[in-house]
N, C-alpha and C positions, 0 to 999 in steps of 0.2 A: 095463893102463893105458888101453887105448881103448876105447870101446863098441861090439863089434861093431855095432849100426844102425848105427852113424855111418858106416863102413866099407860095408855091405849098400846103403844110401844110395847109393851115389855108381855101382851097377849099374842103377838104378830112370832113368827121363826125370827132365827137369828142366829148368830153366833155368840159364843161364852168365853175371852181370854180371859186366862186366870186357875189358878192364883198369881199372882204377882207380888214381887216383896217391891216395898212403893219405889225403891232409887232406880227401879226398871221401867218404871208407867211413864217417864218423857217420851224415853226413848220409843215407846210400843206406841206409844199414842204421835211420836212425828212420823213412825212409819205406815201408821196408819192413813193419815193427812196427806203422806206424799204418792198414795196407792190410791189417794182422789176418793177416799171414804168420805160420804158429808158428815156435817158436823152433825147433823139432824139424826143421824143413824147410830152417833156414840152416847154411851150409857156407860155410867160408873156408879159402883158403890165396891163398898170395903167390909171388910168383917174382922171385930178385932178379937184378939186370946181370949177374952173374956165370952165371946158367944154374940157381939150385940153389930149388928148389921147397921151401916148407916151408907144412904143412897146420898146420891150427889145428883142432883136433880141438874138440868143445864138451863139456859144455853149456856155452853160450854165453847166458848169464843177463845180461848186463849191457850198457851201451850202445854196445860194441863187441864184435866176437868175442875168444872169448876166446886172451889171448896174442898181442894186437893192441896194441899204446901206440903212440900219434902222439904226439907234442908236438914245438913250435918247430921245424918242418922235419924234425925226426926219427923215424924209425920204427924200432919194437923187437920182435922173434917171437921164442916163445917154442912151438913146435909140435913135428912129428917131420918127417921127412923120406920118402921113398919107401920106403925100407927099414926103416921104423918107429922110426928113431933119432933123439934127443934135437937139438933143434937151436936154440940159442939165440943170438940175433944182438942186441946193443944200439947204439945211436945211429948207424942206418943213416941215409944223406943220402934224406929221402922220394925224392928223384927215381931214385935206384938200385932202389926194386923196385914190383912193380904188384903192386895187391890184387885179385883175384876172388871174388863170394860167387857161393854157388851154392846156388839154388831146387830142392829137389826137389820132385817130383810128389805129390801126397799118396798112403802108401801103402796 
């Protein structure tokens, strides 16, 4: 299910944006795209008030990570967890969880 890189990735330097409250991750992530960052290089996951971490594993082709939906104050992941388990959450109140993308170093 995962791409080992994506995994190998996150052993490498890099950079950590974030926290982020989600109706700011378009925005971060087209300025990222337009600074000619590959797409190979972004990483997301979120964490939400409760404590529970969920990665968003890519390829991430589109204008937000994938497994990422904002709309009207809400946030929706669709990723795994630390344990590589399924984790899906819908109509989270955005203010409950913070987005981090993560820059890696090219390898």
């Amino acid at each position: 299910m995962h791409d080992q890189r994506e995994w190998e990735t996150l052993l490498h330097p890099g950079q950590t944006i974030g926290p982020l409250f989600p109706c700011l991750v378009p925005h971060t992530w087209a300025l990222l795209l337009g600074k000619r960052v590959e797409r190979e290089r972004l990483h997301a996951y979120a964490i939400t008030a409760d404590g529970g971490t969920v990665y968003l594993p890519g390829p991430h082709n589109g204008d937000l990570p994938r497994g990422l939906t904002v709309q009207r104050g809400k946030v929706s992941l669709d990723g795994v967890d630390e344990r590589g388990q399924r984790v899906k959450i819908g109509g989270l109140p955005a203010q409950l969880a913070d987005v981090y993308l993560y820059v890696s170093d090219p390898l």
